[in-house]
C-alpha positions in Angstrom: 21.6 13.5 -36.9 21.6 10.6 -39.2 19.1 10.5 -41.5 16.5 7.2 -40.2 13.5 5.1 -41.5 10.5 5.0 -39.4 8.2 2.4 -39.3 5.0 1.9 -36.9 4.3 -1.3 -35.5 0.9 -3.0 -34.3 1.9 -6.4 -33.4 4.5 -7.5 -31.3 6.0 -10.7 -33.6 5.9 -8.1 -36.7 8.2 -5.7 -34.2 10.4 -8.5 -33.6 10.9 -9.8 -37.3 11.7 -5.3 -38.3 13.9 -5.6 -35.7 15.5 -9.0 -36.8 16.0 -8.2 -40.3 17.5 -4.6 -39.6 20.0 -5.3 -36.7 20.6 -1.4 -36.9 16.9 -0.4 -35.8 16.0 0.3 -32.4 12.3 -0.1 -30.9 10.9 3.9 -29.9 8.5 4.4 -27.2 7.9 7.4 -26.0 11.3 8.8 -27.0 12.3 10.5 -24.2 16.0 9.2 -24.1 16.5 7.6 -27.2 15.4 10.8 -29.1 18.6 13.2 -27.2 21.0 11.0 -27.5 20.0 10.4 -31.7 20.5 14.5 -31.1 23.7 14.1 -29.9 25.4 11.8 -32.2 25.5 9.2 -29.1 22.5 6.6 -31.0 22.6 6.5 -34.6 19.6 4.3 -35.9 18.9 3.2 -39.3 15.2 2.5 -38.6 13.2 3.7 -35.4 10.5 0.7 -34.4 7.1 2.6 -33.3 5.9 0.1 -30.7 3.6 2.4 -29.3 0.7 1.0 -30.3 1.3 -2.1 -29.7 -1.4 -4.4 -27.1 1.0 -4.0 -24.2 -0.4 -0.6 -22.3 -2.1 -2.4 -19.7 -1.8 -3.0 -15.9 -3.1 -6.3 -14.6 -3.7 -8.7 -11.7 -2.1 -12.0 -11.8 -3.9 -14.9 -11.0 -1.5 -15.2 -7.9 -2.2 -11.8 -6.1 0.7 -9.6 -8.1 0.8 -7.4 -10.8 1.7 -6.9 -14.4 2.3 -3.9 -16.4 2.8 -3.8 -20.2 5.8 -2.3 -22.0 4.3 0.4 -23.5 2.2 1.7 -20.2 3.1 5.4 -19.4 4.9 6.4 -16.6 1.6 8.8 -15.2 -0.5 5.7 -16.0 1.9 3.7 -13.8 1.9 6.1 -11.3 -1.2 7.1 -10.8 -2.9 3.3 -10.8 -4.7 2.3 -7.8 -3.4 -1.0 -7.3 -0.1 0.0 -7.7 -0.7 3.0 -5.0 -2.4 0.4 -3.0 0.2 -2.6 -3.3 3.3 -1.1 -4.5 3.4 2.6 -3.3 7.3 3.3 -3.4 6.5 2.2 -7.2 4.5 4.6 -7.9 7.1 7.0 -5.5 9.8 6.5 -7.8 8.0 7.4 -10.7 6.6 10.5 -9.6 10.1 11.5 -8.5 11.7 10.7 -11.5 10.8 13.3 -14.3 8.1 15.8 -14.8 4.5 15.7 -15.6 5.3 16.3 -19.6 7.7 13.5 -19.6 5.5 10.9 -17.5 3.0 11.3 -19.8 5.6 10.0 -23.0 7.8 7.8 -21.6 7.1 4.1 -21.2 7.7 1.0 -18.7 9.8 -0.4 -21.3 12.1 2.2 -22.4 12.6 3.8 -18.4 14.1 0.1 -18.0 16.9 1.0 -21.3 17.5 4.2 -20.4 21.1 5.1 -20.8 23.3 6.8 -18.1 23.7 10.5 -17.8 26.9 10.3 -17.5 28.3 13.6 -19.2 31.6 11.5 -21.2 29.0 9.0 -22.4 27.0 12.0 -23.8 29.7 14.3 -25.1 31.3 12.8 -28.6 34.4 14.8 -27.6 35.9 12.7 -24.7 36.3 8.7 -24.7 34.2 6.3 -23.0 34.1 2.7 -22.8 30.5 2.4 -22.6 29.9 3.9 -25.9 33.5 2.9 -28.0 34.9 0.0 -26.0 38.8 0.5 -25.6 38.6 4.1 -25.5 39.2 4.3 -21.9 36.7 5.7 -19.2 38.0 9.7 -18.1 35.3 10.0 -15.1 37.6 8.1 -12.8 40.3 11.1 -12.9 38.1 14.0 -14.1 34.2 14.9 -13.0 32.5 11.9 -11.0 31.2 13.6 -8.3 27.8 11.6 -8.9 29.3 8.4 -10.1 29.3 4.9 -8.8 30.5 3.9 -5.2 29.4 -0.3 -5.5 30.0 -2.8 -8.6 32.1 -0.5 -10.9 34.9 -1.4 -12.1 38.2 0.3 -13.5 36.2 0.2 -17.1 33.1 2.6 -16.0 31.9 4.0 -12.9 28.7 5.9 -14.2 25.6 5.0 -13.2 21.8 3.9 -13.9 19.6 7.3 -13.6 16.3 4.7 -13.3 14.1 5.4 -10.3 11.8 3.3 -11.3 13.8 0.6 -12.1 14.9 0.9 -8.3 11.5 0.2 -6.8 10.9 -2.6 -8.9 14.2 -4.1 -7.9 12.8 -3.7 -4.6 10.1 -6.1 -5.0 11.7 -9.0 -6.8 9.9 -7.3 -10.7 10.4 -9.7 -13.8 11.1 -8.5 -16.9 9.5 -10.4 -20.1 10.3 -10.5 -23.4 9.8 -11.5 -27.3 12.5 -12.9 -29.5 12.2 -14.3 -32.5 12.4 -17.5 -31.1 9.5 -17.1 -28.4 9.2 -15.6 -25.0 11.2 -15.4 -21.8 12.2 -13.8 -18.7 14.3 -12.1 -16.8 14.3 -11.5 -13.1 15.0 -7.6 -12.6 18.1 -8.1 -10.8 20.1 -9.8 -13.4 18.3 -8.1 -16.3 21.1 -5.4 -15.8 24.6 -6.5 -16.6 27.9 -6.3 -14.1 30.2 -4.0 -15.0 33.4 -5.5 -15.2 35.5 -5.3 -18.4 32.5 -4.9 -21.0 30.4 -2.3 -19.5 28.9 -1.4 -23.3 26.8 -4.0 -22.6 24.3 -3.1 -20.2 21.4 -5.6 -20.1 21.2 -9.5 -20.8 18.8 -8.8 -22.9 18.8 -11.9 -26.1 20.0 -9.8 -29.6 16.7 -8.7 -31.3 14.2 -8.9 -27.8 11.8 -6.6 -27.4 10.5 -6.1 -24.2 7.2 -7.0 -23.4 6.0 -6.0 -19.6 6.9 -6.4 -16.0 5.6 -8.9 -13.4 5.4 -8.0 -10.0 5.5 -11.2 -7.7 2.7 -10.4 -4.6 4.8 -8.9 -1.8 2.0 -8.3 0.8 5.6 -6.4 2.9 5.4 -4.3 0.1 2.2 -1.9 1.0 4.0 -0.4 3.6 6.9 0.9 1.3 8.7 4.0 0.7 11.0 5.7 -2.2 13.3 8.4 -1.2 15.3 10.5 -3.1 18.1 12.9 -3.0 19.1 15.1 -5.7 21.2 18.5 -6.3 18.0 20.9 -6.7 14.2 20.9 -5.9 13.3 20.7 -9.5 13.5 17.2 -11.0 17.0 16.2 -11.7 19.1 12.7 -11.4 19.4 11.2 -8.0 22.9 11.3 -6.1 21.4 9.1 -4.0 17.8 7.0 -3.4 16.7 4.2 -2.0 13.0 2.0 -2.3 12.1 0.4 1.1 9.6 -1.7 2.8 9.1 -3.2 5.9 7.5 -5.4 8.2 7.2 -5.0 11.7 5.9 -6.9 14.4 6.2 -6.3 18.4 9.3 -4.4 17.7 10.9 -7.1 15.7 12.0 -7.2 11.9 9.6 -10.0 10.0 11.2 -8.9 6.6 12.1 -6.1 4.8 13.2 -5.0 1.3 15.8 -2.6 0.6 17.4 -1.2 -3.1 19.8 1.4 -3.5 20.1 4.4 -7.0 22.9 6.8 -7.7 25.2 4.2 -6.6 26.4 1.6 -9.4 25.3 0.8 -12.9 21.8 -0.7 -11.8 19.8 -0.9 -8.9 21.7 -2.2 -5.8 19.7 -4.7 -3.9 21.2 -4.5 -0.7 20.7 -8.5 0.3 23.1 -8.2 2.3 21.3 -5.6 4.8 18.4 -7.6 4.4 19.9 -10.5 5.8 21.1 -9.1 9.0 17.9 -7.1 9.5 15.2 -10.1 9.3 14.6 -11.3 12.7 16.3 -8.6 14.5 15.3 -5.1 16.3 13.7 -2.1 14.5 15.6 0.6 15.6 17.9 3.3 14.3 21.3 1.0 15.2 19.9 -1.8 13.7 19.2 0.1 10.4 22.6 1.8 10.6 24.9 -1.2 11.2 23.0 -3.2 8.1 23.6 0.2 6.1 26.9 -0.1 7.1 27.6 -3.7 6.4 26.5 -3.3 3.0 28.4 0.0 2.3 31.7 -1.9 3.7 32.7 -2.8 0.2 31.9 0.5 -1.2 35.1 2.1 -3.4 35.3 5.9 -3.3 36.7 7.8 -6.0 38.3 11.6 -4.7 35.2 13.2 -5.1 32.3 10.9 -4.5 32.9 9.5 -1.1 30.0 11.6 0.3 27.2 8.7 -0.9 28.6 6.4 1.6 26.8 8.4 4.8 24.3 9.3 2.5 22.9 6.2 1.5 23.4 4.8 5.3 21.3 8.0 6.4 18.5 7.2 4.2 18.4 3.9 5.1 18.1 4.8 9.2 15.6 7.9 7.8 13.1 5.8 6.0 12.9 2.4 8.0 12.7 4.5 10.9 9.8 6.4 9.0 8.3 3.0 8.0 8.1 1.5 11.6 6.9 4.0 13.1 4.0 4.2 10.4 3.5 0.6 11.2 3.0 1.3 14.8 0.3 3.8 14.5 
């Protein structure tokens, strides 16, 4: 491991001018990704940023009925809030599926959103990767990709973004905010992560030297009766091969609205608009569910060995909405 600086922080504009006068620093949290892949050779940081104790560990109403969570709230904070519970449950579904106890308690809202895929080329110094040294080519599209991306990759990178949480808050429309040096701003969730294409090193849209500041969740009354699912090779916790955050309204049998977000299948959380689209207004039932599934997995792209997400994904989607009406009608 390189040897690094370490510096605590207490103020979010003094985080901001560290990280601006040492472009090499990165901002720690809780640690819980950044510190294996320093371990690993993968990160190499001149400086880590403490910004742990920085004013941001709350969770508060907005004036317009929604929610906002500081950066530097834990995961078990997140999870076990009652307004999230109340207004948000896949939220706090995702989180609770997503790592154990131990790490809940360390790991923040901010750093879940940066985590880096799993991806075992990205991770291993050995084999090339164009997510961590651009050029060098991307070896999961002809070797191991069993759990790699089946929407938005591209022939640069096909891994994808281990987030759960991320996932909900895709869901439910979540904004991510921000410090530079030059002030504040946002980003809606959604094009907070970055399109693979040819540049897949660079992962968020994130300005150079932003820190990130919290999440607001936009009031989404559909959003109490809401659901996170997850797949994954073993009972223990372990990355998803497949997930999906739903919620739904339902009314005399018909579709008022509904939210739907796809894991495990691209480089960020999949908002399947599409499937949306064609559900609002129509029937809740198990066909209705499995042709919207189906027209957003129509533009799906296989690789030899991961083919198996496509009627994976479309059975979670007929599994939970199915689950979610028939909660509604009781």
């Amino acid at each position: 491991m390189r040897e690094f600086g370490y510096e605590r922080v207490f103020d979010v504009s003094g985080a901001v001018a560290l990280l601006g006068a040492d472009p090499e620093a990165r901002f720690l949290g809780g640690g819980t990704n950044l510190v294996d892949l320093m371990k690993t050779g993968v990160e190499r940081p001149a400086r880590l940023i403490d910004v742990r104790e920085l004013p941001l560990d709350r969770i508060e109403s907005t004036r317009d009925g929604g929610l906002h969570i500081g950066a530097t709230v834990t995961n078990s904070d997140l999870a076990a809030h009652p307004e999230v519970r109340r207004r948000y449950p896949a939220l706090a579904q995702a989180v609770l599926a997503g790592a154990s106890g131990q790490l809940r308690n360390m790991a923040t809202v901010g750093g879940n959103l940066l985590q880096r895929t799993r991806c075992g080329y990205f991770t291993d110094l050995t084999k090339p990767c164009n997510k961590r040294a651009p050029g060098s080519g991307c070896p999961a599209i002809e070797g191991e990709h069993h759990n790699h991306a089946i929407l938005g990759a591209s022939g640069h990178c096909v891994a994808t973004h281990p987030s759960d949480m991320a996932v909900a808050l895709a869901a439910f429309d979540a904004v991510i905010g921000y410090e530079t040096a030059d002030g504040p701003g946002e980003l809606p969730l959604t094009e907070f992560y970055r399109p693979v294409g040819d540049t897949p090193h660079l992962e968020t849209a994130l300005p150079a030297g932003a820190l990130i500041t919290g999440v607001t969740l936009p009031p989404a009354p559909v959003a109490a009766l809401s659901r996170y699912r997850k797949v994954r090779e073993r009972a223990s916790y372990a990355f998803a091969i497949g997930s999906i955050a739903a919620a739904l309204d339902v009314q005399d049998g018909v579709v008022r609205e509904v939210r739907l977000a796809f894991g495990a299948v691209a480089s960020r959380p999949w908002r399947a608009r599409q499937a949306e689209r064609l559900l609002t207004g129509g029937p809740a039932s198990a066909e209705a569910f499995a042709a919207a599934a189906d027209a957003e997995l129509a533009a799906a792209e296989v690789l030899p060995h991961n083919g198996y997400k496509v009627p994976l994904t479309r059975n979670l989607v007929v599994a939970v909405l199915t689950e979610l009406t028939e909660e509604a009608a009781r």
